[in-house]
Structure formats: structure tokens, C-alpha cells
N, C-alpha and C positions, 0 to 999 in steps of 0.2 A: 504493500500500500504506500503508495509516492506520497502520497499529505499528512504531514505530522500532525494536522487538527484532526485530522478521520483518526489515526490511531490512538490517537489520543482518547480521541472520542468513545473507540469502540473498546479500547481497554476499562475506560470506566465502566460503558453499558456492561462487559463482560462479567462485571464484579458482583452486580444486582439485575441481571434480567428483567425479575419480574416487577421492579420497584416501581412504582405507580409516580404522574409529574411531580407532585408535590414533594416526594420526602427526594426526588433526583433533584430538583432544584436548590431544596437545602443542602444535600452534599454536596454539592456542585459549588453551592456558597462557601461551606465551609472546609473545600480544598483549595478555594480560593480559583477557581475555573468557572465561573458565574459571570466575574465584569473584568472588563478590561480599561485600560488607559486609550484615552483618544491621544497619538501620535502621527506626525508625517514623517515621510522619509527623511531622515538628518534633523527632525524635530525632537527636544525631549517631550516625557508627555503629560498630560496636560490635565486639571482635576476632573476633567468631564470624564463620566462613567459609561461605555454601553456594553451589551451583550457579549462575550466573547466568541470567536471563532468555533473553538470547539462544543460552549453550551450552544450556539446556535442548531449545530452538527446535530448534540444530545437529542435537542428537541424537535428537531427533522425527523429523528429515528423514534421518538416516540408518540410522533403524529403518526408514524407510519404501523406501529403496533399496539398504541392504543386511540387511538381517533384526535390526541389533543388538537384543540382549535385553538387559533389566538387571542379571543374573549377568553378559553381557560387561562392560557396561558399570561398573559396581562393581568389578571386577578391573581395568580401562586406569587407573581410579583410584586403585587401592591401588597400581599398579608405578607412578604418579607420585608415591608416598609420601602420598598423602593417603589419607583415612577414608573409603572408597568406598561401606560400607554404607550410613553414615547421613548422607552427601549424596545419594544416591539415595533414600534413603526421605522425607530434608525436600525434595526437588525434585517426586516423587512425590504431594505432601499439601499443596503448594501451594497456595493459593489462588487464584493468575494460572497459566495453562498448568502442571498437572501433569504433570508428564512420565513417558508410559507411561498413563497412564487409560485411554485409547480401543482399548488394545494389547491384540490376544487373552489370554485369560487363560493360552494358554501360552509366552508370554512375559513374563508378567508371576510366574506361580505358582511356578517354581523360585527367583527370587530373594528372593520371601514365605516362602517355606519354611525359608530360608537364613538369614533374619535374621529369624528368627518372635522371637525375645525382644524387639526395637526394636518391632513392631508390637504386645504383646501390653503393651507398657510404654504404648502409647498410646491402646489400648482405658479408655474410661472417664474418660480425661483429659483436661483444659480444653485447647482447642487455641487458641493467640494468632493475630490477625488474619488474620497472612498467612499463614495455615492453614486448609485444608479442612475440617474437622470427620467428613465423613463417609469419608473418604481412606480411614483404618487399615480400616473397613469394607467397604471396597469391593475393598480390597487382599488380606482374607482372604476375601474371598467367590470368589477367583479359585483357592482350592487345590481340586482336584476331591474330595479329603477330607480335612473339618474333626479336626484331632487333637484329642482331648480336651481338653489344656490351652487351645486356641482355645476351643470350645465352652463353657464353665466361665466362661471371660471372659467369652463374648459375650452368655450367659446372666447376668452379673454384670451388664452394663452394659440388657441390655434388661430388667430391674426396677429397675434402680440412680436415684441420685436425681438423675442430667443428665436431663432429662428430654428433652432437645432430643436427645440419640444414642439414647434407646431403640430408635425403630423403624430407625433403621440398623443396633444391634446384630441384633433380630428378622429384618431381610430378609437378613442374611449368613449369619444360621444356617439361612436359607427351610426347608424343609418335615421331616417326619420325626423330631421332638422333641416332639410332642403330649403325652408323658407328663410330660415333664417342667414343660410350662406348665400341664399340670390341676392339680400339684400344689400352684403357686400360689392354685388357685381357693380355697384354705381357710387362707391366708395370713391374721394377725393384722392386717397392713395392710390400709385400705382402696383406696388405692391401686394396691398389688399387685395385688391379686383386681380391681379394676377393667381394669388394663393385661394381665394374662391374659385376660380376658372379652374384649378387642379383638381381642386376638392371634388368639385361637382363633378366632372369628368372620369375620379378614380371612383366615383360611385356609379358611374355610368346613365348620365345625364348631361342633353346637350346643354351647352350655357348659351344662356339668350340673355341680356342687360333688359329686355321685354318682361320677363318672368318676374321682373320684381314687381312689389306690390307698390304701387304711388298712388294706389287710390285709399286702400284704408277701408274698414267699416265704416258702414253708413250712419249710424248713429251712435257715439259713446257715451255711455252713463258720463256723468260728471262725480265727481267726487264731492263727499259732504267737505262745503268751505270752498271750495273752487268755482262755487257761482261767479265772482266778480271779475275771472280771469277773461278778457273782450279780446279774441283772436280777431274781430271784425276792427278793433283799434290797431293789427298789426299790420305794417307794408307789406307787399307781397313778396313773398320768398320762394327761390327757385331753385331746380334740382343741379345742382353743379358740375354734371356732363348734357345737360339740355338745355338747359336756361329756359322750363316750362316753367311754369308757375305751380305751385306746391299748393295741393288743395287745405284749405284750414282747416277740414272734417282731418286730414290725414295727423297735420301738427298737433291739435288736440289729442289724436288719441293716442301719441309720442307720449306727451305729457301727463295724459291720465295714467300710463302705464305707469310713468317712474313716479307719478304722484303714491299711487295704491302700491310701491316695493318700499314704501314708506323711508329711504336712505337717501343719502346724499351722493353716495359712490354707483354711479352708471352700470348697468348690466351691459349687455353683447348687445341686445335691441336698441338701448337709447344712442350705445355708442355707435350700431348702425348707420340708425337714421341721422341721427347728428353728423355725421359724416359726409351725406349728401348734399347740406343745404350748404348753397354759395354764400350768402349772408349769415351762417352761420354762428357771428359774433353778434350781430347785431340783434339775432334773436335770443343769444341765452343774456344780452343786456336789457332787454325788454321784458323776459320772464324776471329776472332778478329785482330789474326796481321794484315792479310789482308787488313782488313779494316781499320787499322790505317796505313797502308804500301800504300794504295791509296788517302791516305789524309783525312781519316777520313768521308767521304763523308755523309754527313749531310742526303742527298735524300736517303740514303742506311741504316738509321739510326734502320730502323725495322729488321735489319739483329742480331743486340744485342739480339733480343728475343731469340735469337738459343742460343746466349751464353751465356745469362742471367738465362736457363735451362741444359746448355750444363757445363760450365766455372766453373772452381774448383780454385786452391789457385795460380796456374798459372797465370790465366785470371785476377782474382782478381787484382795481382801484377802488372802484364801490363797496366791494366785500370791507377794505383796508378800513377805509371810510365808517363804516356799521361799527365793525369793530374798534375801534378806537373811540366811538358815540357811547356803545354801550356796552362798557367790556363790564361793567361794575353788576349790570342790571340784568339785560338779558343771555347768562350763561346758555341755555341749552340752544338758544336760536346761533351764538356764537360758537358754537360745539359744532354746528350744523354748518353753519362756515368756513369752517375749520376743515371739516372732512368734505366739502366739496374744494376748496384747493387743493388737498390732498390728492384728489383724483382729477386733476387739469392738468393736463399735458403741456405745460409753457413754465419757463425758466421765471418768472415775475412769480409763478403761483408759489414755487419750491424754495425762491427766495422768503417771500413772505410764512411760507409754515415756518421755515425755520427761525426768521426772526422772529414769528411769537413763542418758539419752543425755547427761546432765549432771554428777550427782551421784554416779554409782556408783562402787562402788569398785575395780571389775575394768573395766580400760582396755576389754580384749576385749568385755566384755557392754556396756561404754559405746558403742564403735563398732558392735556389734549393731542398739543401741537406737538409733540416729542412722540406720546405716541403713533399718532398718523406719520410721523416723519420717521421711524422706525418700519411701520409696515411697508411706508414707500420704498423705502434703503431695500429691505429683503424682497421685493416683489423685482424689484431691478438687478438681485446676487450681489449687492453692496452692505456694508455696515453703514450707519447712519456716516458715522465719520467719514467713509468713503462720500457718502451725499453731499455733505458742506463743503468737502473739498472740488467736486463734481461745478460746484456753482461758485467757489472763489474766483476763477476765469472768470 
């Protein structure tokens, strides 16, 4: 046997056969073959803890003879007081022996389900050497149905700018989204509309820039509190490879969508359609006075998604504006501010998180803005400090 972790392995199993997880994870503990040091090559190592090579090995072989799943197995972990979810999920996405890959998906999909926020933090993010890249991928591709916040990711990440995980987010989400990848086909980017024309074609569907929807449902509910929003008060706005005019039954029901996702951070649809309109900026500037012109309405706060996709150096300033009127008063509408620059794509927006995650004068919106500036750093495979330095140029 060439792998010292396999004989390793199998000389333990050899000693207790029949030994059931629980009491192999305690001797495994306590020969001290349980956790390892996180090290690189030519690095010493370092106090982070994960799974070792060989317990990995263990607990492959005793999936294999006695059924362990990874919900068991993350529980024998937390009753030895350690972090069972997320040494499971870093043993998992390994790049030497993952432990659990080869595992039917139902064994693998109640414990993805369970710790869907760990997987959904690593969709789209740099993953370091001794990391699989495609792991979070292959890991959501095992629940028999995608919830929406999965989908929304995995749609973030298959136009997003890694370009090395797109098709992994695309083969996770496989079949039955066609609408939502035609809508890219009239994407501002060139890119975009190119990596939709793939998609749809390795699914074997012609691409027609026709198939996309520009008309919209004919009637949307309105959301309780969005009476006062008057699309008939807005200039006309057109589609940015036609220069049609953009129906406003269509723009409404952009908005009611990201109104009713109740957030300030854009799913795959708003960032869609937001992507189409040539005036673009001028329209997530017209949603936003609005809504600070209505008092900033807290319940209305998913409406930012539009302008968090839409809002250019305009928006930017306004937000600045708000928040500096009422950093004292109104916290959660400024919380809501906060995470809509967080998710704008323009050097003004990433400046400004960061100066409130430093300068501000309400501690609470300071730690707001650190943590949005945190999640931004990881969803790009940077640490925060990499961020700040990203924007000193």
C-alpha cells in the first residue's frame, strides 16, 4: 500500500473492527490522529485545526461498513466539543481525499442542507491550495431541490468574474433555468451574453437574444407600502442593445420582485434585468430618492437591490448624504445602506463601506460596514486587508 495515510488508517481499523463511529472517533482523539495543523508547503503550522488525512481515510471506511453519514458524523464531533460542521465541510472540499465525494447524494444532502450558510459563504470564493474548488459545487448539487437562496448564488457565480467556477456553478444548477440564462443574452457585458450563449447551447438550445422576456407579466401585485412608487413619473428607459423602450408593467415587476426578497443584496434576476437598461443609473437614482423621500421605509428595504445594480456615482452620493443626516436616528434604514453599497459594483461604493467601517460615527453602523466589507473581501478570495489595499490606487 503506497499511502502512508491508508496504512495508517487500516492498521488502526485492524485493531477494532467492529468498533462502532463514536468510540473510533474518541481513539482517534486520543492517539492524537483526529486533527491536524493547517500548514503550506515551507509554512510552519498554524493554530487552525481540521480533520486529519488519515481520520478522514477512518471515516470513508466506516461509511462504507457501517452507513455513517455526515449529519452523524458532525454530531460525534460537536459531543467531543469541537466544530463538527465546519471540519466536515473543510474535510469535505479537500483537495487530497474528500471525505464523503463518492457518497450517495443521500448521504451527503441532509448534512448540505444543515449547514447551507458554510456552503453558500463558499460559493464564488477563492478557495486556497489544499482546497477543491469545485467541492461547494458538487456538494449543492447533491440536495434533490435547489432553494432559492442556493440558486441566486449559483447563478451569481456562473456569470460572476472567477471565471474558473462558472461552469461548476452552471452544472449544479443543471437543467430547468433556461429563463433565466436568456435573460443574460441582452446583458451590457460582453462576456455575459457570451457565457449565456455556451450555456444554453451545452444544454442544447438554440440562443435567440428574441427568447428573452421584455415584456413581463401583465399585471403585478404591488407590495403593501409601494403604492406611492409612480413608474408613470419615470423617463423612458430602454433596452441597451435596442434602444426600445422598456415597458413600465416590465420595470415594476423588477422591483416588486427585489421588493418581496425583502434585502438589499440583488439576486441573479435583479442583476439580470438591471443589466439591460441603458439609463441604468438614472433609474436606481430615481428608485432611491424615492425611497428616502418616503422615509426610508425599512419594509421597502429590498427595493436597494435595483439600485445596488442600477446606482452609479449619483446614488453613491445620496446614500453618503442619508447617512451622514441620520447616522444617530435611523440605524436599520442605514444598515440597509450599508448592504446595498456593499453589493455595487463601483470603486466610490467600496471606498465609502470602508470608510464607514473606519470613520463612522455610530460604532453599530461601523461594525455593519466591516462586516459587509468582510463578506465583500471573501466573495472576491481576498482578506479584507487585501480590499483596502485593492482601493489605495
Amino acid at each position: 500500500m503506497s499511502d502512508p495515510n491508508e496504512l495508517l488508517a487500516e492498521q488502526f481499523l485492524a485493531a477494532a473492527p467492529e468498533t462502532g463511529a463514536e468510540a473510533i472517533a474518541e481513539r482517534l482523539a486520543a492517539a492524537g490522529m483526529l486533527l491536524e495543523r493547517v500548514h503550506g508547503i515551507g509554512e510552519p503550522p498554524s493554530t487552525e485545526l481540521r480533520l486529519s488525512a488519515p481520520a478522514g481515510y477512518v471515516f470513508e471506511r466506516v461509511h462504507e461498513t457501517h452507513g455513517l453519514t455526515l449529519v452523524e458524523l458532525s454530531q460525534i464531533l460537536d459531543e467531543l466539543g469541537l466544530d463538527g460542521p465546519r471540519l466536515v465541510v473543510d474535510r469535505y472540499r479537500s483537495d487530497y481525499r474528500g471525505l464523503g465525494v463518492t457518497w450517495p447524494d443521500e448521504d451527503v444532502a441532509p448534512f448540505v442542507l444543515q449547514t447551507l450558510p458554510l456552503w453558500l459563504a463558499l460559493v464564488g470564493a477563492g478557495a486556497g491550495p489544499e482546497f477543491d474548488p469545485q467541492a461547494p459545487y458538487r456538494a449543492l448539487a447533491t440536495l434533490p431541490e435547489l432553494p432559492e437562496p442556493v440558486v441566486d448564488a449559483l447563478f451569481e457565480a456562473a456569470f460572476g468574474r472567477r471565471k474558473s467556477v462558472r461552469r461548476f456553478a452552471q452544472d449544479a444548477l443543471g437543467g430547468g433555468h433556461e429563463d433565466r440564462i436568456m435573460v443574460a443574452l441582452s446583458n451590457r457585458r460582453t462576456e455575459v451574453r457570451a457565457e449565456a450563449e455556451r450555456w444554453l447551447e451545452r444544454l442544447g438550445h438554440e440562443v435567440s437574444a428574441s427568447a428573452v422576456d421584455r415584456v413581463g407579466p401583465a399585471e403585478t401585485p404591488t407590495p403593501r407600502g409601494l403604492e406611492w412608487l409612480r413608474f408613470e413619473d419615470l423617463p423612458p428607459m430602454h433596452w441597451a442593445d435596442t434602444d426600445e423602450v422598456i415597458p413600465a408593467s416590465l420595470l415594476k415587476w423588477v422591483v416588486c420582485q427585489a421588493v418581496n426578497n425583502k434585502t438589499p443584496e440583488p439576486n441573479a434576476l435583479v442583476r439580470s434585468y438591471g443589466g439591460l437598461i441603458a439609463e441604468q443609473e438614472d433609474f436606481g437614482y430615481f428608485l432611491l430618492q424615492r425611497w428616502i423621500a418616503r422615509g426610508a421605509a425599512i419594509g421597502l428595504k429590498g427595493l436597494l437591490a435595483v439600485v445596488a445594480v442600477c446606482g452609479g456615482e449619483r446614488s453613491i452620493a445620496l446614500a453618503e448624504e442619508h447617512l451622514n443626516d441620520w447616522y444617530g436616528v435611523r440605524v436599520a434604514q442605514s444598515k440597509a445602506l450599508i448592504g446595498m453599497l456593499a453589493s455595487t459594483d463601483h470603486p466610490a461604493a467600496t471606498q465609502l463601506l470602508l470608510s464607514i467601517s473606519t470613520h463612522f460615527r455610530t460604532k453599530s453602523l461601523q461594525e455593519e460596514a466591516t462586516r459587509q466589507a468582510t463578506a465583500l473581501a471573501a466573495c472576491k478570495g481576498w482578506t479584507l486587508a487585501e480590499l483596502v489595499d485593492s482601493q489605495a490606487g
